[in-house]
MDAnalysis code that builds the backbone (N, CA, C; Angstrom):
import MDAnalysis as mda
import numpy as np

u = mda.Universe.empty(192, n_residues=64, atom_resindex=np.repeat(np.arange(64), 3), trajectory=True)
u.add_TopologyAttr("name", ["N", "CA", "C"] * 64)
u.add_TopologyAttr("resid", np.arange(1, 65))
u.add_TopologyAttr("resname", ["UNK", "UNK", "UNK", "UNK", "UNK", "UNK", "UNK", "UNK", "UNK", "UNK", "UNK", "UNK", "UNK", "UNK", "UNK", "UNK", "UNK", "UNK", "UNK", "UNK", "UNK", "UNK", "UNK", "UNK", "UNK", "UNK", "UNK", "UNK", "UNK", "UNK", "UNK", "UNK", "UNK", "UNK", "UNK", "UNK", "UNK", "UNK", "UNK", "UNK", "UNK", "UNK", "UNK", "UNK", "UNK", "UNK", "UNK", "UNK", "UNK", "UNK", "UNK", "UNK", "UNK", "UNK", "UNK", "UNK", "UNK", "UNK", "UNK", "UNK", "UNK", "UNK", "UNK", "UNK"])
u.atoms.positions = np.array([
    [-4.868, -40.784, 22.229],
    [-6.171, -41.259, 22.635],
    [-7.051, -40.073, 23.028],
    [-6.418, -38.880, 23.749],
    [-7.275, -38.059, 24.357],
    [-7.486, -36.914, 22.836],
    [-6.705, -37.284, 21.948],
    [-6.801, -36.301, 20.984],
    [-8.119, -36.970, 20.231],
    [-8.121, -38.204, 20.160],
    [-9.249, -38.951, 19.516],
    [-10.384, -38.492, 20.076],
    [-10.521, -38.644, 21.144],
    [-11.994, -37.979, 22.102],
    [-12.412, -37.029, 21.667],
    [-11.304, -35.767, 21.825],
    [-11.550, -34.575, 21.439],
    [-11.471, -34.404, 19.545],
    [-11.287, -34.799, 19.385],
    [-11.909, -35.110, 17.517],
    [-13.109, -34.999, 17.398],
    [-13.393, -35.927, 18.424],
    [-15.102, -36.938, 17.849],
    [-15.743, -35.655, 18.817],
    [-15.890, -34.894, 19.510],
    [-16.586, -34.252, 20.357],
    [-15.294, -32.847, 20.749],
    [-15.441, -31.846, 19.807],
    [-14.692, -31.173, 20.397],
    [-15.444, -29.881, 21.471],
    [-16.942, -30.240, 21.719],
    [-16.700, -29.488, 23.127],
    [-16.867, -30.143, 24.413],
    [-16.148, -31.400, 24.546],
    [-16.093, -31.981, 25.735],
    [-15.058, -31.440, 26.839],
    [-15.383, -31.447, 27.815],
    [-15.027, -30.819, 28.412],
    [-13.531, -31.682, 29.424],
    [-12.656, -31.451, 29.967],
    [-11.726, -32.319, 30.897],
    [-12.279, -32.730, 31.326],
    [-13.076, -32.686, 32.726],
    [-13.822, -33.269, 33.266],
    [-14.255, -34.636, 32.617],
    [-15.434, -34.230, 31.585],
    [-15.911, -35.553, 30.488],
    [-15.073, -36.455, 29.757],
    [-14.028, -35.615, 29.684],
    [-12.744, -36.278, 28.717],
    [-12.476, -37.453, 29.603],
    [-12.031, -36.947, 31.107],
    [-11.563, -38.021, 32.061],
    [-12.503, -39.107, 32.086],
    [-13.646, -38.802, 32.352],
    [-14.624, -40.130, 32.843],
    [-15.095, -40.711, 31.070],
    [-14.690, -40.380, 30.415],
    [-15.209, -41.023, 28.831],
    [-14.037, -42.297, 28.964],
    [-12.668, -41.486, 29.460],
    [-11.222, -42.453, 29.245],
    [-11.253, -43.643, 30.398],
    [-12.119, -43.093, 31.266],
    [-12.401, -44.248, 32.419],
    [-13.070, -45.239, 31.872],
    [-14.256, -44.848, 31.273],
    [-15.106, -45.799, 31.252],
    [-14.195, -46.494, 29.965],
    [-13.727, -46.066, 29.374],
    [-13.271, -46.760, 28.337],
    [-12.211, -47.815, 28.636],
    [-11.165, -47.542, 29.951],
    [-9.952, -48.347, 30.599],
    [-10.921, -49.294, 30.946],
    [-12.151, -49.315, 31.559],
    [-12.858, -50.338, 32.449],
    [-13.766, -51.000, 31.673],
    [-13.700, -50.784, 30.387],
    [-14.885, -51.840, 28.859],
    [-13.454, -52.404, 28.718],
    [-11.834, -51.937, 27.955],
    [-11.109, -52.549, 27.787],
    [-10.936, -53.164, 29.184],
    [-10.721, -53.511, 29.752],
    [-10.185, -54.702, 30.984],
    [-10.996, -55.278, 30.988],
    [-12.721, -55.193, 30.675],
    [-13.500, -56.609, 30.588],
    [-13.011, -57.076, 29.365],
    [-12.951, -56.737, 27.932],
    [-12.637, -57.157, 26.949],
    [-11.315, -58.267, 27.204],
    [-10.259, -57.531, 28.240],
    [-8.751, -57.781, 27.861],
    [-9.363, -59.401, 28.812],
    [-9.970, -59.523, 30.117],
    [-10.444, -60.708, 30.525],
    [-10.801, -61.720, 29.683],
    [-11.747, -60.890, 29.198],
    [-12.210, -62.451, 28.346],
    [-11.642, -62.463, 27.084],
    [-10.516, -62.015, 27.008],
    [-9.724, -62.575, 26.267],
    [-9.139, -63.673, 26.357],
    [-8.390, -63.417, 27.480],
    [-7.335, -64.555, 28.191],
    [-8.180, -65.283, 28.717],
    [-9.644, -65.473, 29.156],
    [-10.218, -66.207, 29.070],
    [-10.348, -67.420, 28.215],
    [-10.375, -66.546, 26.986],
    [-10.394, -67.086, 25.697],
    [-9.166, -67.738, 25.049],
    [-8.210, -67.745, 25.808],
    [-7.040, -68.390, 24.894],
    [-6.499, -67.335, 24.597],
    [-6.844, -66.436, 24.238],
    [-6.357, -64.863, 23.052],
    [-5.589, -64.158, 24.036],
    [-4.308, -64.989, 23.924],
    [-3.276, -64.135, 24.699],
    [-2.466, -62.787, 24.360],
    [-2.609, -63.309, 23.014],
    [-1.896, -61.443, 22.194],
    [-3.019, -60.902, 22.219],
    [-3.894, -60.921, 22.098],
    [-4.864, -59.823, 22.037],
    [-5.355, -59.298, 23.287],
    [-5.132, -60.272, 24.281],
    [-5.540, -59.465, 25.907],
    [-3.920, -58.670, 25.777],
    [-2.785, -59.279, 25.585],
    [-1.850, -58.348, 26.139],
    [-1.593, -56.903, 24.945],
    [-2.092, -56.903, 24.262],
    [-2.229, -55.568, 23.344],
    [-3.550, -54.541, 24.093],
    [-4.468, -55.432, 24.536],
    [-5.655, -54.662, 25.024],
    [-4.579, -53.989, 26.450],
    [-3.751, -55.187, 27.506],
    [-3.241, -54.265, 28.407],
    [-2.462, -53.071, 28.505],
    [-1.920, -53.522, 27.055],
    [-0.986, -52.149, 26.567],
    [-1.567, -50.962, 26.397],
    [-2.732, -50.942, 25.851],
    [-3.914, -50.050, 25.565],
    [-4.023, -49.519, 27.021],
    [-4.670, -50.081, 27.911],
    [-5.159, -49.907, 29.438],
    [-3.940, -48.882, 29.661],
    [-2.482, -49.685, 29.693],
    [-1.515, -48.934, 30.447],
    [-1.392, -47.447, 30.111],
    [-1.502, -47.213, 28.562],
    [-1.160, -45.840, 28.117],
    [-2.569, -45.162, 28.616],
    [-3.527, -45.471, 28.329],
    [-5.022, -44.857, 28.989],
    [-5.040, -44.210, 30.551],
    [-4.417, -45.126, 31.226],
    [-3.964, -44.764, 32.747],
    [-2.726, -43.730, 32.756],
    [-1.953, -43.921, 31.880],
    [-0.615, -42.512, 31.894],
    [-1.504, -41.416, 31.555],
    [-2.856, -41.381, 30.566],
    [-2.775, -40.144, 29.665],
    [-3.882, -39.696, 31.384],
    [-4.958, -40.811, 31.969],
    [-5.379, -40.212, 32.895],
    [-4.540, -39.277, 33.958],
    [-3.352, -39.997, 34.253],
    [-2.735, -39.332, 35.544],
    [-2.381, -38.085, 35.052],
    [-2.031, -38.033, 33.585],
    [-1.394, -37.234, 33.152],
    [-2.562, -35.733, 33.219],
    [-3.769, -36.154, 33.316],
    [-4.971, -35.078, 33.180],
    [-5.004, -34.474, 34.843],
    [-4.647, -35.467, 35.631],
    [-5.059, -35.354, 37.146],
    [-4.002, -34.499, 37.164],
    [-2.911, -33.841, 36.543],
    [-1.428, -33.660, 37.372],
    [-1.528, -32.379, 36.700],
    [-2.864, -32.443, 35.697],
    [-2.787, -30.773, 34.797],
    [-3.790, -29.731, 35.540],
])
């Protein structure tokens, strides 16, 4: 995921990298809501799967 970022924009900086992956954990968790809102239970729990690895690759930036 963080390699994707840095694809699309390779002079972003860590800093930006982090808050791009934030904002992105916090659009997926409205999405993954109104999913299961929606009935769309595989697709909210694929979106949480998404969330979960997004939050490893964050901590993983905080710990570098």
């Amino acid at each position: 995921m963080i390699e994707e970022l840095l694809a699309d924009e390779p002079t972003l900086s860590g800093v930006r990298v982090r808050e791009e992956l934030e904002k992105l954990a916090i659009t997926l968790e409205e999405e993954m809501f109104a999913a299961a809102e929606e009935l769309r239970f595989e697709y909210a729990a694929k979106l949480r799967d998404e969330i979960k690895e997004l939050r490893r690759e964050l901590n993983a930036l905080a710990t570098a």
